[in-house]
C-alpha positions as CSV (number, residue, x, y, z in Angstrom):
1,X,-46.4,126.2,-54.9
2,X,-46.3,125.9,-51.1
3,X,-42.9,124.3,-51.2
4,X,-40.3,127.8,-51.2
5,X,-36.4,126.7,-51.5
6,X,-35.0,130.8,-51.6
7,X,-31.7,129.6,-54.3
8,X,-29.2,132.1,-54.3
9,X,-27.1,130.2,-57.2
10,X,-23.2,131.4,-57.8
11,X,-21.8,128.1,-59.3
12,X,-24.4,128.3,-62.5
13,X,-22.7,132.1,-62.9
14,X,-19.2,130.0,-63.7
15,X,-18.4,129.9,-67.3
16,X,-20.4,126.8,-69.5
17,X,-17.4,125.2,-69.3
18,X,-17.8,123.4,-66.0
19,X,-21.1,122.1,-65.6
20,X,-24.1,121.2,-68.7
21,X,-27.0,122.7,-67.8
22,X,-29.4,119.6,-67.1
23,X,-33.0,119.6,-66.1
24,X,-33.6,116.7,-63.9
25,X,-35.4,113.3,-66.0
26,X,-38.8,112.7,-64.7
27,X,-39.9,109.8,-62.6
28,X,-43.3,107.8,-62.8
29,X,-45.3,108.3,-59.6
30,X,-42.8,110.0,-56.4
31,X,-44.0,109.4,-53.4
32,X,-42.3,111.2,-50.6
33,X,-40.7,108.9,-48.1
34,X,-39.0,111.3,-46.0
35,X,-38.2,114.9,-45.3
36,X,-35.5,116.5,-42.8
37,X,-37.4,119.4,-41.3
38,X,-34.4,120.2,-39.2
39,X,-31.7,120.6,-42.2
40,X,-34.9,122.6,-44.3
41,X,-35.5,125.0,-41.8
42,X,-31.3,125.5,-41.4
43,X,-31.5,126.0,-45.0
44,X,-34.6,128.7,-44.9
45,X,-36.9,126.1,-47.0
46,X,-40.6,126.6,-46.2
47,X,-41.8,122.8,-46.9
48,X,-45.0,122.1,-48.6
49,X,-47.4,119.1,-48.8
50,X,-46.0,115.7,-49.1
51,X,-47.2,115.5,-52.8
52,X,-45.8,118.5,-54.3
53,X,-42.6,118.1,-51.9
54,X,-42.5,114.6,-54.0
55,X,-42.6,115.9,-57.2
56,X,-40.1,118.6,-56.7
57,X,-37.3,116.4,-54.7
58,X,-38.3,113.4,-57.4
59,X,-37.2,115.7,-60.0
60,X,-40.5,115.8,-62.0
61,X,-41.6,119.7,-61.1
62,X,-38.8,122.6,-60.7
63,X,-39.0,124.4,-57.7
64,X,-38.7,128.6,-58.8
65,X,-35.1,130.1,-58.6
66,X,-33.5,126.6,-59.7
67,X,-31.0,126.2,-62.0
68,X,-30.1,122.7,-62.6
69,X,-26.9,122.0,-63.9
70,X,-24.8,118.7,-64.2
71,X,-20.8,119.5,-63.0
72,X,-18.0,118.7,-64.8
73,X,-14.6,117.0,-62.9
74,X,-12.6,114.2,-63.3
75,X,-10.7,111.9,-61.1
76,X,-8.4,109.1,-60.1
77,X,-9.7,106.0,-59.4
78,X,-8.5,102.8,-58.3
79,X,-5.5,105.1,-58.7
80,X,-5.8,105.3,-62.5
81,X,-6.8,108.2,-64.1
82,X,-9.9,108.6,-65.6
83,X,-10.1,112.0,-68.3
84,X,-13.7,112.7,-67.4
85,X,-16.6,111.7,-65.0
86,X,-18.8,114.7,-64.1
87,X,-22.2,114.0,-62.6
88,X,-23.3,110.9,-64.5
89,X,-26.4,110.3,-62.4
90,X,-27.0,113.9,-60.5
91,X,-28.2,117.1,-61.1
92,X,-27.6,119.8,-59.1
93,X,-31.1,122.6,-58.5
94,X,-28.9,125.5,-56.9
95,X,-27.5,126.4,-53.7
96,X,-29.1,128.2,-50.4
97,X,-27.6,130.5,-48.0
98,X,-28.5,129.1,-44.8
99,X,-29.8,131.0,-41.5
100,X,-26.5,130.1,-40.5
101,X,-25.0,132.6,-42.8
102,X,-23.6,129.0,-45.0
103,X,-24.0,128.6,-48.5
104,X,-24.8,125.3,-49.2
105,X,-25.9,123.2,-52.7
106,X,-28.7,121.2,-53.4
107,X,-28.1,118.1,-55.3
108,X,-30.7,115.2,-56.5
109,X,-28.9,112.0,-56.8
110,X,-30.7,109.6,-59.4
111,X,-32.2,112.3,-61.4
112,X,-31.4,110.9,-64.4
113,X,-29.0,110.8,-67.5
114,X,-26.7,113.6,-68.2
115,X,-24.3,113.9,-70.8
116,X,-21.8,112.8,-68.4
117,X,-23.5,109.4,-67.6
118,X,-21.1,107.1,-69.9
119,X,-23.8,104.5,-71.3
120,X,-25.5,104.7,-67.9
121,X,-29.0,105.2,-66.9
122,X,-28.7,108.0,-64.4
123,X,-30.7,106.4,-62.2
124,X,-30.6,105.3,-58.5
125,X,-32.1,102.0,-56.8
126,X,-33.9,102.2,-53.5
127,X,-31.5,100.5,-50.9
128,X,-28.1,103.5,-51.7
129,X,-30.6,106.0,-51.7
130,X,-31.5,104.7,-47.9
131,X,-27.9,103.8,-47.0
132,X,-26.8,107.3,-48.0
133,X,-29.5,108.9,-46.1
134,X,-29.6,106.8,-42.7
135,X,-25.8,106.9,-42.9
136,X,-25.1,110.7,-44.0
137,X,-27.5,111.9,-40.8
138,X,-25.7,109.5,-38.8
139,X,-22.4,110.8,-39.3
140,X,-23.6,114.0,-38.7
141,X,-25.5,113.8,-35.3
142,X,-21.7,112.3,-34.7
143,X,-20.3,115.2,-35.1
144,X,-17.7,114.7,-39.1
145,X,-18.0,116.8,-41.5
146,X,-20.8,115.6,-44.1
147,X,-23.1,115.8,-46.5
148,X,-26.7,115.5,-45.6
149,X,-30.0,114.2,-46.7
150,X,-32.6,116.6,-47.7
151,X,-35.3,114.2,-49.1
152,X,-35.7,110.6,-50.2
153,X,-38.4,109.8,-53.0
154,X,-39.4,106.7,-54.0
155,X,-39.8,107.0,-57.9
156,X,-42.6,104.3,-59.3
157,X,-39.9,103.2,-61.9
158,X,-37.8,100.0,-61.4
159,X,-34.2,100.4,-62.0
160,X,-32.6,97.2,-63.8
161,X,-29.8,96.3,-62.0
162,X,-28.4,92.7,-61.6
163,X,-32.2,92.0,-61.4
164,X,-35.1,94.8,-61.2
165,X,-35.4,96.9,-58.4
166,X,-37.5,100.0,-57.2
167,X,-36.0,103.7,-58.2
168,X,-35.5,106.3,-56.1
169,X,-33.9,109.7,-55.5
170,X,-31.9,111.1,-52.7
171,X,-32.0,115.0,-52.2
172,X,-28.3,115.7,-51.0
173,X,-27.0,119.0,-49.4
174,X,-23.2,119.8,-49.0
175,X,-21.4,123.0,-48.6
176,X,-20.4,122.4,-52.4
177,X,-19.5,119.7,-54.7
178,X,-16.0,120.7,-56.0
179,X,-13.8,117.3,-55.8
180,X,-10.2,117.1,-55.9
181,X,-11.5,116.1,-59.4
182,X,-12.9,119.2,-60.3
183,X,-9.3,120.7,-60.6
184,X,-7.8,117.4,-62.6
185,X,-9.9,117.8,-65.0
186,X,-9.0,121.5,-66.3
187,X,-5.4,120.9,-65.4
188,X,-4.9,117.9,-67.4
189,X,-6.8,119.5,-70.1
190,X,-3.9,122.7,-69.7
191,X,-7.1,125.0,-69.4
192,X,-5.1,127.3,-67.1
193,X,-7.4,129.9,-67.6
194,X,-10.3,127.5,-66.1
195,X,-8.1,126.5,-63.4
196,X,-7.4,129.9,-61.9
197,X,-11.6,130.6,-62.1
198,X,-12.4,127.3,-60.5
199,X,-9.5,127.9,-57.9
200,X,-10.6,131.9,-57.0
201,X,-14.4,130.4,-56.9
202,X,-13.1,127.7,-54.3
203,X,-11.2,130.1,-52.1
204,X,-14.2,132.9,-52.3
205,X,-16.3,130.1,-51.2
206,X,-14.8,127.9,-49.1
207,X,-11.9,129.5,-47.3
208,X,-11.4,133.2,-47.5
209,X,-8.6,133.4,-45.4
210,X,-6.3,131.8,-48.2
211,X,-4.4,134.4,-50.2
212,X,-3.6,131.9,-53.8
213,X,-3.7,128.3,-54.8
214,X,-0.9,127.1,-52.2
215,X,-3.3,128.9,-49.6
216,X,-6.3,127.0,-50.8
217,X,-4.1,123.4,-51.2
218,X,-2.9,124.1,-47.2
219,X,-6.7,125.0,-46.3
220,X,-7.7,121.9,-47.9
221,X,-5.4,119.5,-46.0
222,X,-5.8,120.7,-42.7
223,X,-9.2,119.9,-42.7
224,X,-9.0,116.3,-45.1
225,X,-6.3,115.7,-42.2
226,X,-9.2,116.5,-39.5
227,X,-11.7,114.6,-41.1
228,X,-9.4,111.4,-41.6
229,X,-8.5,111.3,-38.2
230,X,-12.5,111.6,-37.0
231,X,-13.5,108.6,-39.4
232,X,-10.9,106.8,-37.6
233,X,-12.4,107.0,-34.5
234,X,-15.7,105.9,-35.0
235,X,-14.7,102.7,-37.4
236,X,-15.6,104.1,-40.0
237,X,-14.6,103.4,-44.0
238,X,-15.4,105.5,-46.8
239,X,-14.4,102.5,-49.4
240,X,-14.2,104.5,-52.4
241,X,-11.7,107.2,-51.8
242,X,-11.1,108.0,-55.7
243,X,-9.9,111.6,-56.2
244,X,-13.3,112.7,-57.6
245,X,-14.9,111.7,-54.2
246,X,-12.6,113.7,-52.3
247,X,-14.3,117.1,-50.9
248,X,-12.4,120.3,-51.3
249,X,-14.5,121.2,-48.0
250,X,-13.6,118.5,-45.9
251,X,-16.7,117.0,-46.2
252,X,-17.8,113.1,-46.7
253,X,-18.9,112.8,-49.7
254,X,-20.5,109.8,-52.0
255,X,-21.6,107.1,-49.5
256,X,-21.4,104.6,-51.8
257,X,-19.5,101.0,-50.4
258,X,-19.1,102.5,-46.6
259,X,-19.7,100.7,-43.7
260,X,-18.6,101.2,-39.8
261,X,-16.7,98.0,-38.3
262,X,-18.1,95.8,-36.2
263,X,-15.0,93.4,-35.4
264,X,-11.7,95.8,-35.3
265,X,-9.0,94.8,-37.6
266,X,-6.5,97.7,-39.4
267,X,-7.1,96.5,-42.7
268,X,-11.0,96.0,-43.3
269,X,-12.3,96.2,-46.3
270,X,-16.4,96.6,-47.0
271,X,-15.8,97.5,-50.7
272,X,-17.0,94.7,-53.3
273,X,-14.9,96.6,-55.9
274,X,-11.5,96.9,-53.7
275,X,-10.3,93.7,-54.3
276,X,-6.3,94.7,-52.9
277,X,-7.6,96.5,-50.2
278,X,-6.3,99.6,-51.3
279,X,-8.7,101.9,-49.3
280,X,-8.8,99.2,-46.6
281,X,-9.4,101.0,-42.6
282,X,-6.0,101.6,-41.9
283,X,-5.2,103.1,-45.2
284,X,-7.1,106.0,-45.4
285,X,-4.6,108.5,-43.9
286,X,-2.6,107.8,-46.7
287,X,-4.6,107.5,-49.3
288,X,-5.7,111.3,-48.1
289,X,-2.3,112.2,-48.4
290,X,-2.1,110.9,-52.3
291,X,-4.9,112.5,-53.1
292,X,-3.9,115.8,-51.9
293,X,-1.1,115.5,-53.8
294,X,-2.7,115.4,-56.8
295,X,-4.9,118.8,-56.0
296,X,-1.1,119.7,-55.7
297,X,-0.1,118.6,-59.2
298,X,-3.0,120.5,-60.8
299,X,-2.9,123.3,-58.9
300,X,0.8,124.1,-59.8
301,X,0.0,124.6,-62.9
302,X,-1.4,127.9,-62.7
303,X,1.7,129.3,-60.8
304,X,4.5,131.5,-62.5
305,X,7.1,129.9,-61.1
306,X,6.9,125.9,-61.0
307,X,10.1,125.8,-59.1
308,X,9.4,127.3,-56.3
309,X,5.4,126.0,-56.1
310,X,6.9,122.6,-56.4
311,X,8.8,122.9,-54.0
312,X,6.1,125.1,-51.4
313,X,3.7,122.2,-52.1
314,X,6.0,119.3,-51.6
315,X,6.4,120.3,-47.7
316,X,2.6,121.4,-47.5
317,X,1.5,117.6,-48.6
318,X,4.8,116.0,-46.6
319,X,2.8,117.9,-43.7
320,X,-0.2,115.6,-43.6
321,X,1.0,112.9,-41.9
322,X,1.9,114.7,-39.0
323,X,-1.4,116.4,-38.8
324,X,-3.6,113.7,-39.3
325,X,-1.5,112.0,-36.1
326,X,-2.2,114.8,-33.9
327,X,-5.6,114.6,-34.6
328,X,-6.1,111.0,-34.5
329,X,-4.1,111.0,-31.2
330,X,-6.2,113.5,-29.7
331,X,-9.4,111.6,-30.5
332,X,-8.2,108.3,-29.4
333,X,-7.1,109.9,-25.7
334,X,-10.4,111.4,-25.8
335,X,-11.9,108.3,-26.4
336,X,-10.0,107.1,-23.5
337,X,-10.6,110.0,-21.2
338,X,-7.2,111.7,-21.9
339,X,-7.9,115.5,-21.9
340,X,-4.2,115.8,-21.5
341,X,-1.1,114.5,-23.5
342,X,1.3,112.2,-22.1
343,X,4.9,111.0,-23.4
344,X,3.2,107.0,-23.2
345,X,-0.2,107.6,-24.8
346,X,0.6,106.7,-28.2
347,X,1.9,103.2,-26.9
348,X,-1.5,102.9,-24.9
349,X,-3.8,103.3,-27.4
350,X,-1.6,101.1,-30.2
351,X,-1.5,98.0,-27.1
352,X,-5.4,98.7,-26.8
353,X,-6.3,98.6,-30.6
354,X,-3.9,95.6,-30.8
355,X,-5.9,93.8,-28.2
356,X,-8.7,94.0,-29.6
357,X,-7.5,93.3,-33.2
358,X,-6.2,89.9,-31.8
359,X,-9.3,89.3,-29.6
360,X,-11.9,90.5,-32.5
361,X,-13.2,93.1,-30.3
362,X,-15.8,95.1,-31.3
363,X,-14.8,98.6,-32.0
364,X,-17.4,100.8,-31.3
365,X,-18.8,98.3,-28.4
366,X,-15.8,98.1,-26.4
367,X,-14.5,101.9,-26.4
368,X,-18.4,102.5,-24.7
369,X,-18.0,99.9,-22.4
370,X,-14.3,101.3,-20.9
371,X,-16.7,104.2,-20.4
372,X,-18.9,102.3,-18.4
373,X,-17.0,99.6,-16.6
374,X,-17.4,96.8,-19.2
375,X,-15.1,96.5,-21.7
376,X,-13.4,93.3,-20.6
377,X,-16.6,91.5,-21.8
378,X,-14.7,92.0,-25.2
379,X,-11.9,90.5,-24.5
380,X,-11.6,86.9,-24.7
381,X,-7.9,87.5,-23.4
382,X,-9.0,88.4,-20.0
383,X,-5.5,88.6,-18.5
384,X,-4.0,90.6,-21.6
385,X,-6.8,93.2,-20.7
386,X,-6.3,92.9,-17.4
387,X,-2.8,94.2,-17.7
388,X,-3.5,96.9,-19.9
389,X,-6.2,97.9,-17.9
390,X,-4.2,98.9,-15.0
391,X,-2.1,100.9,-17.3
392,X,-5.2,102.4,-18.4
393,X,-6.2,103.2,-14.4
394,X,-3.0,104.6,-13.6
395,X,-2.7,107.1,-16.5
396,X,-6.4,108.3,-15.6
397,X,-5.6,109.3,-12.1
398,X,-4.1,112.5,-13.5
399,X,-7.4,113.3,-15.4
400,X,-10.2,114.4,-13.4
401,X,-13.2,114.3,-15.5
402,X,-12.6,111.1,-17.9
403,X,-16.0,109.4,-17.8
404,X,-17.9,112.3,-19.1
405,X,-15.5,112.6,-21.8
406,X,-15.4,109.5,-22.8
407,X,-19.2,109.3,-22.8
408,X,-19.0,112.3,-25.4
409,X,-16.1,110.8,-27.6
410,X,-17.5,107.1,-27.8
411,X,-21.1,107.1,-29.4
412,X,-23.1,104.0,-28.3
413,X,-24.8,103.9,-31.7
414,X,-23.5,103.6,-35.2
415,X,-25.4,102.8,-38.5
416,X,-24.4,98.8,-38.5
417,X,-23.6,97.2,-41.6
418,X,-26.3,93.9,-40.6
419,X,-28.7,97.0,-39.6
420,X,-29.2,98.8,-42.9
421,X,-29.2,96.0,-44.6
422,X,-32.0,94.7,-42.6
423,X,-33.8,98.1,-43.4
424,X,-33.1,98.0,-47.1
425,X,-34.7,94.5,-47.3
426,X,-37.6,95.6,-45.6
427,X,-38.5,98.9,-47.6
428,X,-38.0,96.9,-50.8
429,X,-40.9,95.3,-49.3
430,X,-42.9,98.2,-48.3
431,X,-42.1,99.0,-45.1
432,X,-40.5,101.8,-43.4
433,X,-40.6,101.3,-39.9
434,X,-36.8,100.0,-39.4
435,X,-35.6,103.2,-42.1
436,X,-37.2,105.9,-39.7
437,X,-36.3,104.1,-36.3
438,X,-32.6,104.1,-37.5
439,X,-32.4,107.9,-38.2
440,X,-34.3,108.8,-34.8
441,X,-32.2,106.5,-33.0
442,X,-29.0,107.7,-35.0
443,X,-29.8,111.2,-34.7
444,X,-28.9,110.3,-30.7
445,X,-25.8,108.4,-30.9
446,X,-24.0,109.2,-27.7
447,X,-27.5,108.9,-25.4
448,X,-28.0,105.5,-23.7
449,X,-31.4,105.1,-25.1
450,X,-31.8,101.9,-23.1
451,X,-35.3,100.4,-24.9
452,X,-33.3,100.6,-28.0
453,X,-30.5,98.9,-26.8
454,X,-31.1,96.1,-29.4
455,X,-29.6,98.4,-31.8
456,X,-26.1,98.0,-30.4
457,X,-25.7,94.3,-30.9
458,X,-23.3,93.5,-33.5
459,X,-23.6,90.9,-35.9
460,X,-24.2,87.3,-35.6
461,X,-21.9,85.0,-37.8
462,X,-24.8,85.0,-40.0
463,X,-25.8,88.4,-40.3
464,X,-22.5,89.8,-40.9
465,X,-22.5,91.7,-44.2
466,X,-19.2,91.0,-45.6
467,X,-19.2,93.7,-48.5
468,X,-20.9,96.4,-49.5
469,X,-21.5,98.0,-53.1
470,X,-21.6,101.3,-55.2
471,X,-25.3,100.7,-55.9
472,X,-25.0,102.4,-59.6
């Protein structure tokens, strides 16, 4: 085998009683559709030809030093609790220490049924595994915190979902898979003993620095607080914010009903399944808070004195908010050329984002365009603009290099909701072309790329995508 992935495995060396080891269900005829040579060599993969590369990230052929296991957590969803969800439709081969020096896991998303799968078939359809791929990269090259995309297969097999529809498989790559979820499950379960090894794994791995579980619950909220903040700027909505997609590394996980706006308004919603908006745009800072909270309540639990870690996690989870502000703030006065903080920013940016809520503005069109002279071509409310433009002006003449930052906080491309749905339509049908034009184009998002300019038009009224789904 040509293909060499050098696994260096430390979750599969955890006790039985978080993962089932799983061996990966195989497919009928993979066919490779495409490879990230950048993320393999980061990883120290040495790639092979398209065929065996196919089998291997289609799940029929195991790669040496793998050992594929199917992890355990559970989660709340919809705010309800759910006892246990574990990787129902996932397998993860092992994990690779990078060139970087970063460990990182190796996941295949619709790899079949595990024993977690709850009457389902394991399996994925073709147009997630795209969406997950095209918009994983995407929000990479922008700069958040994410899992990436290895591989995508196509699988030979059709998946029966409302109708039939081609299979495929994602390879997906994240610093780890431990979810908010993953400590619910053993604390609910009052399997302290398997708290305190999950939670000593999690530090080991993910933030050394922290001396105990109030350590790791602060490590994990200053970066969820980061990570909110940076979704916020681009537009974007995760949709599905259940505990058990929630990454203990601050990462994005699970693109399942996401989307970037087009039109601003606070409280979109892209999810077909959040019918009262609960993880609507605006929500999402406190919806980060909640779930950290509940990472609080299991992690107590393993503490001799429930007092006092009561007490020491209340003010670490009361602490979000504030963070998550200072954060957002800072990347909204970036987006608006303020290197510097000023007493009247905040109301700037809220009589901006107002504007364009009542104007229907596009969000990610508009910020570019104050970069480049434009934006009141997005505001039907000239005069409105007008006025808050020479706000704007007057604040900037204490900043001496605004453009340039502004040109580096506002990306000019974003994966559009009307876009990948375009390029799931057309690889149903064969082709390709729009799948790999988005990730070259995406992997650019600040540049101007002028002859791909086509790419930044929103919408029309009858292209707009008005939900998205979880595509299980």
């Amino acid at each position: 085998m040509k293909l060499h992935i050098p696994f260096d495995n430390s979750y599969a060396r955890l006790a039985p009683v978080f993962y089932s080891k799983q061996a990966p269900e195989p497919v009928k005829s993979p066919t490779l559709i495409a490879f990230n040579q950048d993320l393999a060599q980061m990883l120290g993969i040495s790639p092979g030809e398209n065929d065996e590369m196919a089998q291997v990230f289609g799940g029929n052929q195991l790669p040496k030093g793998a050992e594929p296991l199917a992890q355990l957590y559970a989660g709340h969803q919809f705010g309800s609790y759910n006892p246990q969800l574990g990787d129902g439709r996932a397998v993860l081969l092992g994990e690779t220490v990078g060139i970087d020096g970063q460990r990182r896991d190796i996941q295949l998303k619709g790899s079949g049924r595990t024993p977690y799968s709850r009457r389902g078939d394991g399996r994925a359809w073709l147009g997630p595994v795209l969406r997950e791929y095209v918009v994983s990269e995407a929000m990479h090259a922008l700069g958040i915190p994410t899992t990436r995309a290895l591989a995508a297969v196509a699988t030979g097999d059709i998946v029966q979902r409302e109708r039939g529809l081609p299979g495929a498989v994602l390879t997906r790559v994240a610093s780890s898979h431990l979810r908010v979820g993953s400590f619910e499950v053993f604390a609910r379960r009052g399997d302290i003993h398997s708290l305190k090894q999950l939670t000593d794994y999690a530090i080991q791995r993910h933030y050394p620095q922290a001396v105990g579980p109030m350590d790791l619950l602060r490590a994990v909220r200053d970066a969820q607080s980061k990570l909110i903040a940076d979704w916020m700027a681009v537009g974007f909505i995760h949709g599905v914010m259940n505990t058990d997609n929630s990454s203990i590394a601050g990462e994005t996980i699970d693109y399942g009903p996401c989307a970037f706006m087009d039109r601003y308004h606070p409280q979109t919603v892209f999810s077909s399944i959040d019918r009262n908006g609960r993880y609507a745009y605006d929500n999402q800072p406190e919806i980060a808070v909640w779930n950290l909270a509940q990472l609080a309540t299991a992690l107590i639990q393993q503490l001799d004195d429930p007092q006092q870690a009561v007490e020491q996690a209340t003010e670490i989870v009361h602490a979000m908010p504030a963070l998550t502000q200072q954060h957002w703030e800072q990347n909204f006065r970036a987006k608006l050329g303020l290197s510097s903080a000023h007493a009247e920013d905040l109301q700037l940016i809220s009589e901006l984002l107002s504007l364009m809520a009542q104007n229907q503005s596009d969000f990610t069109n508009t910020f570019r365009s104050l970069a480049t002279g434009g934006g009141g071509d997005h505001f039907a409310d000239r005069a409105g603009f007008a006025r808050w433009q020479a706000r704007w002006q007057a604040r900037l003449a204490d900043e001496p290099d605004s453009q340039a930052l502004m040109l580096r906080s506002n990306p000019a491309y974003i994966p559009r909701n009307h876009q990948i749905e375009q390029m799931i339509a057309a690889a149903v049908a064969g082709d390709y072309a729009l799948f790999h034009r988005l990730n070259q184009v995406l992997a650019q998002p600040f540049a101007q790329q002028p002859d791909q300019a086509d790419l930044r038009l929103p919408p029309t009224p009858d292209q707009v995508v008005p939900a998205t789904f979880c595509g299980t």
